[in-house]
N, C-alpha and C positions, 0 to 999 in steps of 0.2 A: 657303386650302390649294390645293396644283396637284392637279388631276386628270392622270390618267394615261393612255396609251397602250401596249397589248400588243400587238405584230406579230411573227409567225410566217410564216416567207415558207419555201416549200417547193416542191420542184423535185417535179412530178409529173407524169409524161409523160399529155396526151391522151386515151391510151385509159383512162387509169384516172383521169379526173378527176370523171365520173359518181359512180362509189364512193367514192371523196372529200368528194365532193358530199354523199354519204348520211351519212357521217359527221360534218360539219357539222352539219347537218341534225338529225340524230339528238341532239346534245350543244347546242343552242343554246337551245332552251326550260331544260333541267334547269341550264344556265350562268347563266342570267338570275335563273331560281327558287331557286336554294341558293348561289350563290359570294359571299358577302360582300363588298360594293363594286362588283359586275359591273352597267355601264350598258349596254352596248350590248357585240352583239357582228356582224360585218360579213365577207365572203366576199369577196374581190377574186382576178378573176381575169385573166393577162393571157397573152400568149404566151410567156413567158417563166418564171411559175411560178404562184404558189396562194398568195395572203396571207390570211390571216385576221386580224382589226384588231378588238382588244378594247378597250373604254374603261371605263374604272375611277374611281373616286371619289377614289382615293390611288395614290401607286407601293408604298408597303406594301401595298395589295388586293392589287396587279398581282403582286407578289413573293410573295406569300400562294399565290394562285390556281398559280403555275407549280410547290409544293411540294405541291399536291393531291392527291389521289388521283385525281379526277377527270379533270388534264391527266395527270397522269405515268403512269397506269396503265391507264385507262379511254383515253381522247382519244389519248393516245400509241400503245398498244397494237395500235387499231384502224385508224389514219391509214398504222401502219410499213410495211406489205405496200404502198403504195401508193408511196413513195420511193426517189427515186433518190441522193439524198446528205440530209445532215444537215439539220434546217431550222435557219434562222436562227432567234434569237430577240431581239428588243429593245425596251424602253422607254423611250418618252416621256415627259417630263412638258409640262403646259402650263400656264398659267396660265386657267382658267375665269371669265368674264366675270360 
């Protein structure tokens, strides 16, 4: 079976990357403990934006988890005041060794 890849790239100026930050933070234990299929979840950050990179057991988790309450209400919710355009969002598959 391929395991999967959730990337979320999001344009978040600087001064509010801290808060950001917290937000992360704050959703990454409860992501690990209750999201069905969630392996890992990962914060990259560059000058240019704010990736968060989820890895998944299947692309059906991945697609599961994006119809959440969790991402869509909760994660979403709290992240929007921090944005300056739309985040990306896209999945991987890979083949797991």
């Amino acid at each position: 079976m391929n395991k999967a890849y959730l990337e979320v790239t999001m344009q978040i100026p600087a001064a509010a990357r801290a808060n950001a930050g917290e937000v992360y933070s704050n959703y990454k234990e409860p992501f690990l403990r209750t999201i069905p299929g969630a392996e890992s979840k990962e914060l990259l950050i560059r000058k240019e934006d704010v990736q968060v990179l989820h890895r998944f057991d299947s692309r059906a988790s991945a697609e599961s988890y994006l119809k959440s309450a969790m991402f869509g209400v909760d994660i979403v919710g709290d992240i929007k005041p921090y944005l300056t355009a739309e985040p990306e969002v896209r999945i991987y598959e890979y083949q797991a060794p």
